[in-house]
N, C-alpha and C positions, 0 to 999 in steps of 0.2 A: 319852708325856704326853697327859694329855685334852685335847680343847678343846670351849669352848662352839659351842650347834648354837641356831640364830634362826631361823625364817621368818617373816619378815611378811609382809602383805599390801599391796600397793602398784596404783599405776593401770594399771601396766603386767604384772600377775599377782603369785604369790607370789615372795618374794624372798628368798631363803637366803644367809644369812652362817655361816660357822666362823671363830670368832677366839681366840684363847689370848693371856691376861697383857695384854687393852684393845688386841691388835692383830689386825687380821682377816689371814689365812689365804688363805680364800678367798671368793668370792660370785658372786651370779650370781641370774636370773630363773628359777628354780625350784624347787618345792614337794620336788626327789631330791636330796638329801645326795651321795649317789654321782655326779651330776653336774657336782660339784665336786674331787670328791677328786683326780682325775687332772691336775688343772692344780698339782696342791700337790708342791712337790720333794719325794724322799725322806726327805731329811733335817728334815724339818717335817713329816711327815706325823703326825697323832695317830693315837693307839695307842686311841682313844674318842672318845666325845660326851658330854656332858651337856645336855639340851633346857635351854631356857630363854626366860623369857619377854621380857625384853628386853637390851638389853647396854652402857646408859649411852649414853654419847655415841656408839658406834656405830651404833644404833640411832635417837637422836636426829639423827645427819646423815643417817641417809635418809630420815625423816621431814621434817626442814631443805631435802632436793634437792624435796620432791614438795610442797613447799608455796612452794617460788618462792626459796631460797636453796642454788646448789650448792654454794658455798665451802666450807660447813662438811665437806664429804666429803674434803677433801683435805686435813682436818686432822688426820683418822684415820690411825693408823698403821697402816701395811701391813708382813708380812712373807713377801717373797716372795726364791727363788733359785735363781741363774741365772748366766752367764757375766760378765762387767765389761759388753759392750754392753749387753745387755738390761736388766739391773740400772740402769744410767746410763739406761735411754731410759723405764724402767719409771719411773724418777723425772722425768725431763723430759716424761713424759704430764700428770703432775700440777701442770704448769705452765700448760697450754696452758689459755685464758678460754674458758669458759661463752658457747657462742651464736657462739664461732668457730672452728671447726674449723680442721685444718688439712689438708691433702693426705700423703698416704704421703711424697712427696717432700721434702715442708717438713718433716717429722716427721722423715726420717734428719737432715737438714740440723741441724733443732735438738737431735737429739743428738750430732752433731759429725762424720758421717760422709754428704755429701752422695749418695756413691756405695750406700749402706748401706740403699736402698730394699725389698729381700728383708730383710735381718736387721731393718729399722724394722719392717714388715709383719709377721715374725715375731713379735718384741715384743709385740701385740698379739695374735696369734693364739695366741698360750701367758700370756698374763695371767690369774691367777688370780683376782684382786680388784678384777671390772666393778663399775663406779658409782665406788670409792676410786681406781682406778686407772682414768681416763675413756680407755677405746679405742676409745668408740664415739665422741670427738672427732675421728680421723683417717679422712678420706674419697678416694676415688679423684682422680686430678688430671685428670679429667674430671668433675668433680663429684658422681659417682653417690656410692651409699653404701659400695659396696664390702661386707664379709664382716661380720659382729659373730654371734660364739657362738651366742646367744641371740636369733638372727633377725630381721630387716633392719625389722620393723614396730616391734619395740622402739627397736632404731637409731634410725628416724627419730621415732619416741614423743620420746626422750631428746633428741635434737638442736633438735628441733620446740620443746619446751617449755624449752630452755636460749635459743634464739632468741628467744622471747618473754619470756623472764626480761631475756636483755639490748638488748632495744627498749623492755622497760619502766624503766629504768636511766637511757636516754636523757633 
């Protein structure tokens, strides 16, 4: 099955979505399709692309995060798959607020296995759909930034301007 192929342009470089039937697939900060496909299970994987130029409200929530509202990103659906944990943790990413990270630790914890700090970890490192699915919310529990796909200047871009979303809130 096809899916549609987006790159916009954003502050943090270009920005590439694949999504089929208003649900994104996958995404990510880069202008290479191919840089995406590998995070996409088998059995989702499209058989094509169709370019396009924008893609309704998914496109309008990453327009919505870079103009000072993340929320709307996690009202997009995602379609991604994987085992029960990841799946469950891949949805309790899309819980955690905008401007508070959390640590790898607190992240297994809130998806219900406090011991589960490698598979939380993992979670994130096999996410296909950054910005829908926020990974670069979870940080080391020494505070550093820890890993994000798409390079740690992004990470702290994203974190930087979710911080200042939510001190302007205040």
């Amino acid at each position: 099955m096809k899916a549609q192929l987006l790159t916009m342009s954003t502050p943090d470089g270009p920005f590439t979505i694949i999504a089929r039937d208003g649900a994104v697939l996958a995404s990510g900060w880069t202008a290479v399709p191919g840089e995406l496909t590998g995070q996409i299970h088998a059995e989702l994987l499209p058989t094509g692309y169709e370019p396009v130029l924008e893609l309704g409200a998914i496109s309008a929530a990453v327009e919505d995060f870079y103009a000072g509202n993340p929320a709307t990103a996690m009202l997009v659906p995602v379609v991604q798959k994987s085992g029960p944990f990841r799946n469950h943790a891949w949805d309790v990413l899309r819980t955690v607020e905008p401007g508070h990270p959390v640590t790898y630790t607190e992240y297994a914890e809130l998806s219900g296995n406090v011991k589960a700090v490698r598979a939380a970890a993992s979670a994130c490192a096999f996410n296909a759909a950054a910005l829908f699915v926020p990974c670069h919310r979870v940080i080391r529990t020494d505070g550093s930034l820890g890993g994000f796909r798409w390079g740690l200047a992004i990470k702290e871009s994203l974190l930087g301007r979710e911080r200042e979303q939510a001190l302007a809130l205040k």
